[in-house]
C-alpha positions in Angstrom: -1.7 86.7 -38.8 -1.0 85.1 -35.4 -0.3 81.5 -34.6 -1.7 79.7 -31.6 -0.3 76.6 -30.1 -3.1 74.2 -29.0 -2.8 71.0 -27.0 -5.5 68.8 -27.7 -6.9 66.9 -24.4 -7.0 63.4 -24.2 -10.5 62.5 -24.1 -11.2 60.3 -21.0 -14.2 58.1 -22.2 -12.1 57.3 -25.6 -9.3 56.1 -23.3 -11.9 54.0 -21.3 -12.6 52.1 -24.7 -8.9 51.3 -25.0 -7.9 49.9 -21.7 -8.0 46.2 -22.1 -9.7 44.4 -19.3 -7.7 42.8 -16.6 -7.8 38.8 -17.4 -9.1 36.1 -15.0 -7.2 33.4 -14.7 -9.2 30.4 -13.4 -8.0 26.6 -12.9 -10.0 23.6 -12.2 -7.6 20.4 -11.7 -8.7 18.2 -13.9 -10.2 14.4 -12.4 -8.8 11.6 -12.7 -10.9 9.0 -11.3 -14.2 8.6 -10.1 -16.1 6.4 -7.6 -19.8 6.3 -6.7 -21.1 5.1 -3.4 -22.3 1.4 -2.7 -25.3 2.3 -1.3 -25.8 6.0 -2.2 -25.4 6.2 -6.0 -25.8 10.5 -6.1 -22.8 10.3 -4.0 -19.3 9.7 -5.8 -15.4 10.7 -5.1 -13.6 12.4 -7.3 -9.4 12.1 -7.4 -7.6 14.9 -8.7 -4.5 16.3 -10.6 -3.7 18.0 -7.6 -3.9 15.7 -5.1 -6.9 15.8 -3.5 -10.2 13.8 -3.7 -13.9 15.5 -3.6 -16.8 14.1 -2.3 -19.5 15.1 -4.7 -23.3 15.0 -4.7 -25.3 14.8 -8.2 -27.5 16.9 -6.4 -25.3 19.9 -5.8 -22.6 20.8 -8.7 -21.4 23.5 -7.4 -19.7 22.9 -3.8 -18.3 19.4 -2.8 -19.4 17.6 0.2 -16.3 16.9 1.9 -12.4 17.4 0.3 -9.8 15.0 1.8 -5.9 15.7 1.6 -3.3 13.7 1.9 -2.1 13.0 -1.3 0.5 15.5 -2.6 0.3 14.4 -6.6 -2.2 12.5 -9.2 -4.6 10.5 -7.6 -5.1 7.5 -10.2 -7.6 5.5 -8.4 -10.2 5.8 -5.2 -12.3 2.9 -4.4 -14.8 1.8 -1.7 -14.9 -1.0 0.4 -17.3 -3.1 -0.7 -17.6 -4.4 3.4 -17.6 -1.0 5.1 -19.5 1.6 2.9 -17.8 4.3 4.9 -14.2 3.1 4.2 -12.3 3.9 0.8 -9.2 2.8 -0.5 -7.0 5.9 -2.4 -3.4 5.4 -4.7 -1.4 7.7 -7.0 1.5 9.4 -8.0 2.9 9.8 -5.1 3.8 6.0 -4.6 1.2 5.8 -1.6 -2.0 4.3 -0.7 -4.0 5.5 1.5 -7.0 4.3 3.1 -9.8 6.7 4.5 -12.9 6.9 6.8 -15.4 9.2 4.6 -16.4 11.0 8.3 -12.5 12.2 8.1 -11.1 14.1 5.7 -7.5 12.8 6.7 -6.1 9.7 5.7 -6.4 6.5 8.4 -3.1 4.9 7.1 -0.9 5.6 4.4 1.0 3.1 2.7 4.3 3.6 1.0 6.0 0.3 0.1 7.8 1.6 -3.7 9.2 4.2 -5.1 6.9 3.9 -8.3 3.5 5.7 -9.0 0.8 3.2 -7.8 -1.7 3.0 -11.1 -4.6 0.3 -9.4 -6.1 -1.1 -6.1 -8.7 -3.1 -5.9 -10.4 -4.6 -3.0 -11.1 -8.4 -2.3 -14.6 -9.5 -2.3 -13.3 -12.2 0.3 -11.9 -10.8 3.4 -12.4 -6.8 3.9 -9.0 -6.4 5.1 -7.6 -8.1 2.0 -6.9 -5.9 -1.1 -4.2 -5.8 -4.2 -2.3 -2.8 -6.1 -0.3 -2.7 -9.1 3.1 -0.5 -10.0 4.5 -0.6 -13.5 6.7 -3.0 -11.9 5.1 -5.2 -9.2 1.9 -6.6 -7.8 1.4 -5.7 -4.0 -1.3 -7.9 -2.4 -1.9 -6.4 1.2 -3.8 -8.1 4.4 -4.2 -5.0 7.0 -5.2 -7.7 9.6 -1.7 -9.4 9.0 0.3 -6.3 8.5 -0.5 -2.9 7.7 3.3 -2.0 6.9 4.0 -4.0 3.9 2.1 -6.3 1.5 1.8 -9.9 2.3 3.0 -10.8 -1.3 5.1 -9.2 -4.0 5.3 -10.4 -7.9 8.0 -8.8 -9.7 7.0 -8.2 -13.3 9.4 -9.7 -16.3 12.0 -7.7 -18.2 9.7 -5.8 -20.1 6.3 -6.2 -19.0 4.4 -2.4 -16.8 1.2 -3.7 -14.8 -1.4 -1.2 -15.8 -4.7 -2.4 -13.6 -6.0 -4.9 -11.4 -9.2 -6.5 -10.2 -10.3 -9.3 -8.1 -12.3 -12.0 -9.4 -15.6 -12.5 -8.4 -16.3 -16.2 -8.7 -12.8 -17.7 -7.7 -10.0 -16.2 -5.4 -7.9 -14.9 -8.2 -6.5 -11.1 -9.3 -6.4 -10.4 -12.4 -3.7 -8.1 -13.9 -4.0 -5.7 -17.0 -0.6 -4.7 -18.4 0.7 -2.0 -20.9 1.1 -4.5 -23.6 -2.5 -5.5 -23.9 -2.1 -8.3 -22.2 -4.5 -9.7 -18.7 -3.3 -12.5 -16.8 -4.9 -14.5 -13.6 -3.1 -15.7 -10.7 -4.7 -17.6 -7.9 -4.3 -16.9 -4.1 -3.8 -19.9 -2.4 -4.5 -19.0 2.0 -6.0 -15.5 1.6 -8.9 -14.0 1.9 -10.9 -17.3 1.6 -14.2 -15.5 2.2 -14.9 -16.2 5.5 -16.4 -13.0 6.2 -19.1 -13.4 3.2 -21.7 -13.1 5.6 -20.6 -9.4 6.7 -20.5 -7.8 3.1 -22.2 -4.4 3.4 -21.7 -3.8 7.1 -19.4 -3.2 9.2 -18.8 -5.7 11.4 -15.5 -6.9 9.9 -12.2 -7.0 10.4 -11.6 -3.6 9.2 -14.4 -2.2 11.5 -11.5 -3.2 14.5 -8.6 -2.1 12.5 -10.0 1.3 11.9 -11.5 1.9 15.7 -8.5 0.9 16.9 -6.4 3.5 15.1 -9.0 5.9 16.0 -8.7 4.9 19.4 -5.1 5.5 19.4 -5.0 9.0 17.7 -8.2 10.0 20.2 -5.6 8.6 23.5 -2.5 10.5 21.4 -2.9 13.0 18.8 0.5 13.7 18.1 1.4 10.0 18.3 -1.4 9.5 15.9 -0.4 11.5 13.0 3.1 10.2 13.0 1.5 6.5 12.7 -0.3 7.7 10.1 2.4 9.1 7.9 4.3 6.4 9.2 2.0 3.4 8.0 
């Protein structure tokens, strides 16, 4: 009797069977905060994880309109001016705020006045130029038309108290301010935004209208110059 060595070959459609398929790693930042349009309610902006805000259609949920970049952490809040319908208002983690022109998807200015994540802006329903923000540990209340480098008024919170949120009133000139504890407190504004520009809500014949044509005006004269005053403001 005679022995035979046999190899046994490795069958190629069992090893198929066995190969593991190669994963997919996909990653959607999450949002985290939305805002539809005035006028066009199946429009809305979406602020991201990442930075960046979409502008989205109800109509399409698959692409985004428009994606604007600036913002190089958490975008906490995005809101549109309730005077000029093509103007928003953007804050975050980064400690900025940065107002946009929805036609241009870099910011117009940015605003960098603390070294804490800004939570809240709101705009004033007064004077289009006029609008507030909150830090864990100060209310900023800005007027672009009186200076678009820091806010006109700062409140320092007490030992203790983290401002959460922030809103304008609607039938007095007053903020009011959420905080951590639970707590919402008013404070009237005594000599801004006094709603003399009432009759311009909507449109955009303000005083933002000039603000932002000007600045467009000055990038169109000077590009370089133009993105360093951005940054810079």
């Amino acid at each position: 009797m005679k022995l035979k060595r046999s190899v046994s070959k490795p069958n190629p459609q069992a090893a198929k069977k066995k190969e593991k398929p190669e994963a997919v790693l996909a990653r959607q930042a999450p949002g985290m905060s939305f805002a539809f349009h005035p006028k066009d309610t199946s429009v809305y902006l979406a602020g991201t994880e990442e930075g960046l805000i979409h502008k989205c259609s109800c109509q399409y949920n698959e692409q985004f309109l428009d994606t604007y970049v600036g913002h190089s952490s958490s975008v906490y809040r995005v809101k549109w001016s309730p005077f000029n319908h093509d103007v928003f208002l953007s804050c975050g983690a980064d400690w900025s705020i940065k107002l946009w022109e929805q036609h241009s998807t870099k910011p117009i200015m940015s605003m960098l006045s603390t070294t804490k994540a800004v939570h809240d802006i709101s705009w004033s329903p007064y004077s289009s130029t006029v609008f507030c923000a909150v830090n864990e540990g100060a209310i900023e209340l800005w007027d672009l038309a009186t200076n678009t480098l820091d806010p006109v008024l700062i409140k320092v919170a007490s030992k203790g108290i983290r401002f959460s949120s922030c809103t304008f009133a609607m039938n007095s000139n007053s903020i009011v301010i959420g905080d951590t504890d639970g707590n919402v407190t008013f404070y009237q504004l005594n000599g801004i935004g006094n709603g003399t520009e009432n009759a311009y809500k909507g449109g955009t014949d303000s005083e933002l209208h000039k603000i932002i044509s000007t600045s467009f005006s000055e990038r169109q004269e000077n590009p370089a110059e133009g993105e360093k005053a951005a940054e810079k403001n």
